[in-house]
C-alpha positions as a printed Julia matrix, in Angstrom:
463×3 Matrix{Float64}:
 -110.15   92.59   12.56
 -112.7    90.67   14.65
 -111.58   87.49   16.42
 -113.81   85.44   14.62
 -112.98   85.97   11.42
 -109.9    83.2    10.8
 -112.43   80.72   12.63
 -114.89   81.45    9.22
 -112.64   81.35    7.12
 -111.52   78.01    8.23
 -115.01   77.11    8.14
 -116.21   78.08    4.55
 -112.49   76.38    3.34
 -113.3    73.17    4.6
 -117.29   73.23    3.72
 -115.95   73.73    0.12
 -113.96   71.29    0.12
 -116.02   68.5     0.99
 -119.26   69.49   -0.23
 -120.28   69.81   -3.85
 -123.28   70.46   -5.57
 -124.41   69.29   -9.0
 -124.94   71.68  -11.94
 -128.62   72.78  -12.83
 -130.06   70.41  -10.05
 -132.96   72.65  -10.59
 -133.19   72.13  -14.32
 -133.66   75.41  -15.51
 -129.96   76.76  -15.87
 -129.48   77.95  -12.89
 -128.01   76.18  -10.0
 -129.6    75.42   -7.08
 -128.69   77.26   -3.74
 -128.21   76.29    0.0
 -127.7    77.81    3.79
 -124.77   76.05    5.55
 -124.74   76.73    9.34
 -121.23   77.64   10.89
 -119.89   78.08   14.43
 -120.78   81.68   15.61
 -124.25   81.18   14.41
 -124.56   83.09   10.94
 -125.71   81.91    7.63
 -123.31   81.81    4.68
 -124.61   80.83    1.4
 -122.7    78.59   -1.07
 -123.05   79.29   -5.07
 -122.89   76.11   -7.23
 -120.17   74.06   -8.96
 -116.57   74.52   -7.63
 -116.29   78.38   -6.68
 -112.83   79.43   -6.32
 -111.73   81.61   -3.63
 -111.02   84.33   -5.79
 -114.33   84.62   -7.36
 -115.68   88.04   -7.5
 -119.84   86.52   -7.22
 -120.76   87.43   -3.4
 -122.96   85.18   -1.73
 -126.35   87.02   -1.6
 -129.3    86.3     1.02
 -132.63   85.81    0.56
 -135.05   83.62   -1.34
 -138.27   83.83   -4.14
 -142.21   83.62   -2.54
 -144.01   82.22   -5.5
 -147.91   84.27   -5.51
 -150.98   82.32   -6.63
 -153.19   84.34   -8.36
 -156.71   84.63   -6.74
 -159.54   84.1    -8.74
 -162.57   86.24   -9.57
 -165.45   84.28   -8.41
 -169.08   85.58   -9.65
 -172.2    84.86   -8.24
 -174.67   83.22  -10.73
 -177.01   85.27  -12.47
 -180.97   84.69  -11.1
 -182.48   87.67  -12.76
 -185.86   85.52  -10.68
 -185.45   86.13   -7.09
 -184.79   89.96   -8.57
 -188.0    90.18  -10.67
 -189.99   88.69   -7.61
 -188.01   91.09   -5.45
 -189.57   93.92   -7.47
 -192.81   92.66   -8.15
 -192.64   92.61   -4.07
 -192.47   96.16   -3.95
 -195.1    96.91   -5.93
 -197.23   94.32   -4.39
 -196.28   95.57   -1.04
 -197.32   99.34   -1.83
 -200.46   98.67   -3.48
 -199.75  100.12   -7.09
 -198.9   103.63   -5.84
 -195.88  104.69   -7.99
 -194.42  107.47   -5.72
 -193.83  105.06   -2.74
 -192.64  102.42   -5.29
 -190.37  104.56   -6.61
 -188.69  105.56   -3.22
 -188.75  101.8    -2.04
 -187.01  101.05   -5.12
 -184.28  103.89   -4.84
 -183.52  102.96   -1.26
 -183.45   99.26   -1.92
 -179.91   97.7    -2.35
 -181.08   95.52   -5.5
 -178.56   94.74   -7.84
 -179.92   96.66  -10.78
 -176.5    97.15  -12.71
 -176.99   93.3   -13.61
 -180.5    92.92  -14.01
 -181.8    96.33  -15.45
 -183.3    94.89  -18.54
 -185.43   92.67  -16.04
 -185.98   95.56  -13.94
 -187.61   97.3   -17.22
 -189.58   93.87  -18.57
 -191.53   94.01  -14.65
 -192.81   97.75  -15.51
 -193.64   97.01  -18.63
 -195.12   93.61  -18.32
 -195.84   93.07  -14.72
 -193.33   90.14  -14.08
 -190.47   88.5   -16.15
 -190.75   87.29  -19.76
 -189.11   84.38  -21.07
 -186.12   84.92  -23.36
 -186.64   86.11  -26.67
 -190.41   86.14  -26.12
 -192.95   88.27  -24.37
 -194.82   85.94  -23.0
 -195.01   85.47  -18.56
 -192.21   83.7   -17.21
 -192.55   82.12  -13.52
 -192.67   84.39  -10.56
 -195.31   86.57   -9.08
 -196.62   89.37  -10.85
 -198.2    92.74  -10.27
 -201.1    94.41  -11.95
 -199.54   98.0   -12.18
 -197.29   97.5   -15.57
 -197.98   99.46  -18.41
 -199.55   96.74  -20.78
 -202.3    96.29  -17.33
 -203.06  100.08  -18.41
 -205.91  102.02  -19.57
 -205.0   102.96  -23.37
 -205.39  106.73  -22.12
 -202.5   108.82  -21.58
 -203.5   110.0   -18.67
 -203.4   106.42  -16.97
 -200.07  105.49  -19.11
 -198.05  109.15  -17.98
 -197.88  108.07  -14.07
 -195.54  105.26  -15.57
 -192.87  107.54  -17.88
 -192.68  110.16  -14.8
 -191.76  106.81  -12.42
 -189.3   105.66  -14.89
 -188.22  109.63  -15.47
 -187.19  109.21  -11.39
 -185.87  105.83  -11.39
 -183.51  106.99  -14.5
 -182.58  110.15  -12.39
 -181.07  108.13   -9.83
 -179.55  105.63  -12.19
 -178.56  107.18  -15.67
 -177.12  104.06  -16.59
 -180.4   102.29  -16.43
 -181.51  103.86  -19.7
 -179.4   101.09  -21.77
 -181.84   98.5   -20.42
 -184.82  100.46  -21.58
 -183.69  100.98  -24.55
 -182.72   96.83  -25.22
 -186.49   96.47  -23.51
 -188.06   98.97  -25.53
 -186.15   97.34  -28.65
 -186.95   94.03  -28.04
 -190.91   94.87  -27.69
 -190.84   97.13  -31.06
 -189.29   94.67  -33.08
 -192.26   91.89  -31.64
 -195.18   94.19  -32.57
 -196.91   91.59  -34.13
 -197.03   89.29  -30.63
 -199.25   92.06  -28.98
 -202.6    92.31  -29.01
 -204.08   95.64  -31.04
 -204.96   97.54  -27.46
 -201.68   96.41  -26.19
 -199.66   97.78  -29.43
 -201.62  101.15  -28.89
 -200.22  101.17  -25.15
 -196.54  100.9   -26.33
 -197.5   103.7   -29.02
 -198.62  105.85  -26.18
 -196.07  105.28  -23.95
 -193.22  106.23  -26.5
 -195.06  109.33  -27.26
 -195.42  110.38  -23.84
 -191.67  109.24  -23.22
 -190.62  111.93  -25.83
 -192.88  114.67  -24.57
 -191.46  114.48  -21.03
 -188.12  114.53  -22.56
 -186.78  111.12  -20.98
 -183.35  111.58  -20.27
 -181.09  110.19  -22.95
 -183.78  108.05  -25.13
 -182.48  108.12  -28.83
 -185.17  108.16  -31.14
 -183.42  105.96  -33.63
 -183.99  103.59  -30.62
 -188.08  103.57  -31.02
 -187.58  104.07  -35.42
 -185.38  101.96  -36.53
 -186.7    98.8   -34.96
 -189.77   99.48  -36.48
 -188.48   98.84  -39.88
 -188.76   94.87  -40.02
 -190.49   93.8   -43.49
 -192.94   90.99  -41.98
 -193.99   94.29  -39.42
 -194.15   97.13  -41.96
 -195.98   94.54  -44.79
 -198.81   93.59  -41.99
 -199.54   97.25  -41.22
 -198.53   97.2   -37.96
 -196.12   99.67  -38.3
 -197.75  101.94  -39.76
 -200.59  101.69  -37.11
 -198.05  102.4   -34.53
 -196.44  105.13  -35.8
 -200.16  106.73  -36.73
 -200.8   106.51  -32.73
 -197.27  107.86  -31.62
 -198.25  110.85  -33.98
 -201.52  111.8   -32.39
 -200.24  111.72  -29.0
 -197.03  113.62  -29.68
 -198.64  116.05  -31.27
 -201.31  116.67  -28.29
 -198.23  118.4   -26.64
 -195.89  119.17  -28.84
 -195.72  120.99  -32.59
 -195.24  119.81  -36.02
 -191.72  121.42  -35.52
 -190.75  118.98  -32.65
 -192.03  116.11  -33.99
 -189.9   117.02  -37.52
 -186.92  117.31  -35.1
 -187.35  113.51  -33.32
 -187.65  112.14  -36.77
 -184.59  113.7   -38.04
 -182.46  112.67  -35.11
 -184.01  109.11  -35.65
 -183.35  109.57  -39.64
 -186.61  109.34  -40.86
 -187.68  112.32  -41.97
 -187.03  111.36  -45.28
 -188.13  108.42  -45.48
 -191.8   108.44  -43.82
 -192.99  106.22  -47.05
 -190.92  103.51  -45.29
 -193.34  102.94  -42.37
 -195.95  102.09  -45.08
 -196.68   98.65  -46.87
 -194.84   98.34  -50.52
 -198.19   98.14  -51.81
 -199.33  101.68  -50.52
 -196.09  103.47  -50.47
 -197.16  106.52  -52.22
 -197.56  110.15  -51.46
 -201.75  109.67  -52.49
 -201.83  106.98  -49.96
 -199.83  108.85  -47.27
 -202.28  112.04  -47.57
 -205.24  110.06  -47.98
 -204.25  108.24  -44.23
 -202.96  111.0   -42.58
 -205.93  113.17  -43.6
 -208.53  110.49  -42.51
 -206.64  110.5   -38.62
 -206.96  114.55  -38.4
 -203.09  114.71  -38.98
 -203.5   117.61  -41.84
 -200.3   119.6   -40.89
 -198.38  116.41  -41.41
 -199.67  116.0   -44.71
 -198.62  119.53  -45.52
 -195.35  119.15  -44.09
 -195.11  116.05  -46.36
 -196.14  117.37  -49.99
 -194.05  120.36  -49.13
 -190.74  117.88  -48.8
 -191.74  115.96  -52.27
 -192.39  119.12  -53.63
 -188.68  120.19  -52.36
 -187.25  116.96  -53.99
 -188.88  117.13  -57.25
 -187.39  120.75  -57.46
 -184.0   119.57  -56.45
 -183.72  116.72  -58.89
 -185.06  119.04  -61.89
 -182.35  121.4   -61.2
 -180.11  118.51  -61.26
 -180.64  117.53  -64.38
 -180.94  120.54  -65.94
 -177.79  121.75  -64.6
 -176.33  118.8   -65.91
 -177.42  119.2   -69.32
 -176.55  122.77  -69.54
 -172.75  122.23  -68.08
 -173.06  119.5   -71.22
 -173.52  122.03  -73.64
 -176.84  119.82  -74.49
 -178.47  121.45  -77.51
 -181.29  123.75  -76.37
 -184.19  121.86  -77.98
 -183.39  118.67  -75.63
 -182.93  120.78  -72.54
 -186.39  122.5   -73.14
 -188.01  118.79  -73.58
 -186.27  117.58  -70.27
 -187.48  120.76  -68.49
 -191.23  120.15  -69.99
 -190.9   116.37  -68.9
 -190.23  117.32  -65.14
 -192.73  119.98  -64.9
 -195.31  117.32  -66.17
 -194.19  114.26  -64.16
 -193.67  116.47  -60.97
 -196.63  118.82  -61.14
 -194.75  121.95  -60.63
 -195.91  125.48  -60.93
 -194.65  127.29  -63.84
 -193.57  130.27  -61.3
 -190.95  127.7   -60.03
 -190.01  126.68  -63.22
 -189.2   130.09  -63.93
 -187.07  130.43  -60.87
 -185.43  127.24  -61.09
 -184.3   127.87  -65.13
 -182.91  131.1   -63.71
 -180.79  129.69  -60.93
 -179.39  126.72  -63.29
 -178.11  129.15  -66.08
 -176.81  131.8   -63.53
 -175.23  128.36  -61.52
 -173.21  127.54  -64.67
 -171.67  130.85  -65.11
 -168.05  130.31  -64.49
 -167.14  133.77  -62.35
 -164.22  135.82  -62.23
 -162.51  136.44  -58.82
 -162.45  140.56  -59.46
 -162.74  141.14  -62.15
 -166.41  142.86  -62.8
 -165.89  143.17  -66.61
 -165.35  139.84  -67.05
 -168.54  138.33  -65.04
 -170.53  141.03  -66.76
 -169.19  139.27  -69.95
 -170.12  135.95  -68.95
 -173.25  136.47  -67.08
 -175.08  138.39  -70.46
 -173.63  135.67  -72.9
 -175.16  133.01  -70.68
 -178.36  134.96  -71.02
 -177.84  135.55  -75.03
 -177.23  131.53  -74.94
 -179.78  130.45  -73.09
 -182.79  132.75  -74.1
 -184.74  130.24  -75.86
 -184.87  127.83  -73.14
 -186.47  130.92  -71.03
 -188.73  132.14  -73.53
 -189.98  128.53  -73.84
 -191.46  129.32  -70.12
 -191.9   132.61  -69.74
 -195.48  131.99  -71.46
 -197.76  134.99  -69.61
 -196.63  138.18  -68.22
 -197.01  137.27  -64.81
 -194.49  134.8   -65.54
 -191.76  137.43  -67.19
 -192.41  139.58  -63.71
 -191.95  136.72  -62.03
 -188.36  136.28  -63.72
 -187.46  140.23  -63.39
 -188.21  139.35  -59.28
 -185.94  136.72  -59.46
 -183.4   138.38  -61.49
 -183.15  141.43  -58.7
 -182.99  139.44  -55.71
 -180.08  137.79  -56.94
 -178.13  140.65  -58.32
 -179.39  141.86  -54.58
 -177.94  138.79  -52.64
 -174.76  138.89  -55.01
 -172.41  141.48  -55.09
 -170.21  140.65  -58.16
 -173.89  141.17  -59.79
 -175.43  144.3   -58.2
 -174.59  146.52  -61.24
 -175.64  144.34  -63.72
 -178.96  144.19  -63.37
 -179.93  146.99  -65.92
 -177.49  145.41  -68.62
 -179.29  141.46  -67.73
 -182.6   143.03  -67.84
 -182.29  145.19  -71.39
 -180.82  142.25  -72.43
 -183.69  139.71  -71.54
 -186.13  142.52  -73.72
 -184.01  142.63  -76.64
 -183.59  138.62  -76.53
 -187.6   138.92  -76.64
 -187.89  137.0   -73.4
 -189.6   140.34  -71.49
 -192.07  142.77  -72.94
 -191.65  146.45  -72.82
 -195.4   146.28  -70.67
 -193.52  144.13  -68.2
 -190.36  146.31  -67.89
 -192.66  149.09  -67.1
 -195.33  147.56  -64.25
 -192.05  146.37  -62.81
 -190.54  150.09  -62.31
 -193.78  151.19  -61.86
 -195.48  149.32  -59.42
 -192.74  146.24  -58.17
 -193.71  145.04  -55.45
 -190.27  143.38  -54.16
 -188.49  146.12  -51.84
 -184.93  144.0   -51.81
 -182.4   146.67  -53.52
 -185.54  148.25  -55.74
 -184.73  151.75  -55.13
 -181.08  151.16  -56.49
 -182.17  149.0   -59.25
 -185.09  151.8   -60.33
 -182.64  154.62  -60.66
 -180.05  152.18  -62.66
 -183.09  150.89  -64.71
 -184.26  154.31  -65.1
 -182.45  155.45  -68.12
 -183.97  152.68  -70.26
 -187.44  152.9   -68.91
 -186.86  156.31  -70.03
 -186.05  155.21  -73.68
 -188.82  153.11  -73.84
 -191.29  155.88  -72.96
 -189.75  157.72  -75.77
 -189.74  154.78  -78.51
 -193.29  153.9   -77.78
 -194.29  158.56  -78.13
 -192.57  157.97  -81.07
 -194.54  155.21  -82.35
């Protein structure tokens, strides 16, 4: 044992003694704690209250640093000295967009905090003042877009300079789109050139493909009432039309307006008051924009076909007595302007739609299919006025049974069944065998139909 030891002991013994602390000096339930110095030098540390000598708590060393937590300090925003920093730029390279754009690239501007400024000095020249679009303070420059020519070949330099800038910095095309936003939905605080500018520039922004710009972005906006009721819209939209379509087909510009979900609904860019598919023809004609209004009549056409079939199919899974069904199909031919050849195929599809199938078993569909037919004949006949119109129906029948395997063999039994219901005529029957001009499946359906062709050669010798 070292020599010093008794000499420590002693010590400790007789600091105990004569020194006590009071409980929870510290107030928090803990007691407080304190170094005593003794002879050779050392530290010993003393617990609180009256420790005994046999206590098994060992003195520990050490103590607690308390951190302060350092604070995040921001600089202010001054989205002004940045604006005037970029007007700078332009100011200092005379307009030409190539240097500008390398300039701005190699500058160390803070553009992650002010890249909707950044967008409002291209577009406008300089800063606008919040929720407006009119000039804030600061210098300006006379290359923005709205300082443009309404041509596109004045306007493009400016989408292939923001095409680079966005290159660099992807995350820059949030800010366009809250600039490009804010401008759409303020239409009405432009002048007319300035409105066609913005019309132009969108266009051109989706024929160069600018990364990442949703077209719900440029849509959608569009879509405020005191901006559609004014025309504005719709004079717009009539621009960004022309000029997509310099570069791009029908098919593309279908494709943006689907992805923006308006495809549908092109009425909506028009005022209540001329929100018709006359008025949207008669416009679109007068601009040049004829393969729009095809594209158009074809989609109402589409619709008014779809919601006949609905509500024919409807009254048919009803069991609705036939007389009523025939006077709801008349009533959506007239209101709807259909063709009777669609009729035809659309009365077709509904009673074949209604047939409730068998998995497998062939006997059974046959069953079902030719009792739907004996059901339903007089809503057929009603329509099958002409025999163009009863060819018209044998074409449809075989391109189904074609398309559909559970009905590949029944065609001879639908169609023998469709003469003796008197909804074909023999002279039908026979140009169809003869001289059909539909190749899907004919030469199997010929040589099944062929046996009662044959009989019908031999009723009408015999008569």
């Amino acid at each position: 044992m070292p020599r010093h030891a008794p000499a420590l002991r002693r010590a400790l013994k007789e600091t105990r003694s004569t020194t006590k602390m009071p409980r929870n000096v510290a107030g928090d339930g803990e007691g407080a704690t304190f170094a005593v110095r003794v002879d050779d030098g050392k530290d010993a540390e003393a617990g609180d209250g009256e420790a005994t000598r046999g206590s098994k708590e060992k003195p520990t060393l050490g103590g607690t640093r308390i951190k302060t937590r350092k604070r995040n300090i921001t600089a202010p925003l001054d989205p002004a000295a940045f604006a005037d920093a970029v007007v700078q730029i332009y100011l200092e390279n005379d307009g030409d967009l190539e240097l500008v754009a390398k300039n701005v690239e190699s500058s160390d501007l803070n553009f992650s905090r002010y890249g909707d400024t950044f967008f409002e000095v291209v577009f406008t020249g300089g800063r606008t003042q919040p929720g407006t679009i009119k000039p804030d303070e600061g210098e300006r420059h006379p290359c923005s877009v709205l300082d443009c020519h309404p041509k596109r070949e004045a306007i493009l330099p400016s989408v292939l300079y923001i095409q680079k800038i966005l290159r660099r910095r992807p995350f820059l095309i949030k800010n366009l789109e809250n600039v490009m936003r804010k401008f759409l939905q303020s239409l009405e605080l432009f002048e007319e050139n300035e409105r066609k500018k913005l019309a132009i520039f969108t266009a051109l922004t989706f024929s160069q493909k600018l990364s990442g710009l949703p077209p719900e972005t440029v849509f959608q906006p569009l879509l405020k009432d005191n901006l559609v009721a004014k025309g504005l819209v719709l004079s717009f939209i009539t621009d960004f039309f022309k000029e997509y379509l310099v570069d791009n087909s029908l098919d593309d510009l279908i494709s943006i307006l689907k992805r923006g979900k308006m495809e549908d609904n092109l009425l909506d860019f028009f005022p209540s008051a001329r929100r018709s598919a006359e008025c949207f023809s008669e416009h679109f004609t007068k601009e040049g924009l004829l393969a729009l209004v095809e594209y158009h009549e074809k989609k109402i056409f589409e619709v008014k076909l779809k919601e006949m079939k609905s509500a024919l199919t409807t009254q048919i899974a009803e069991e609705t007595d036939i007389s009523e069904v025939i006077e709801t199909a008349k009533q959506r031919v007239k209101d709807a302007n259909l063709p009777d050849v669609e009729v035809v195929r659309i009365l077709w599809d509904v009673l074949m739609d209604a047939v409730q199938w068998s998995g497998k078993n062939q006997q059974q569909n046959a069953n079902a299919a030719l009792r739907q037919v004996k059901t339903w004949a007089g809503l057929l006949n009603a329509f099958c006025t002409s025999g163009k119109l009863e060819l018209e129906l044998m074409y449809k029948v075989q391109i189904q049974c074609y398309e559909d395997a559970k009905l590949m063999k029944l065609f001879p039994e639908i169609i023998r069944s469709l003469y003796e219901l008197d909804v074909l005529a023999e002279d039908t029957i026979l140009l169809w065998f003869r001289k059909g001009a539909n190749p899907k499946g004919r030469q199997t359906f010929v040589k099944a139909l062929e046996p009662f062709v044959n009989w019908l050669e031999e009723a009408e010798e015999e008569e």
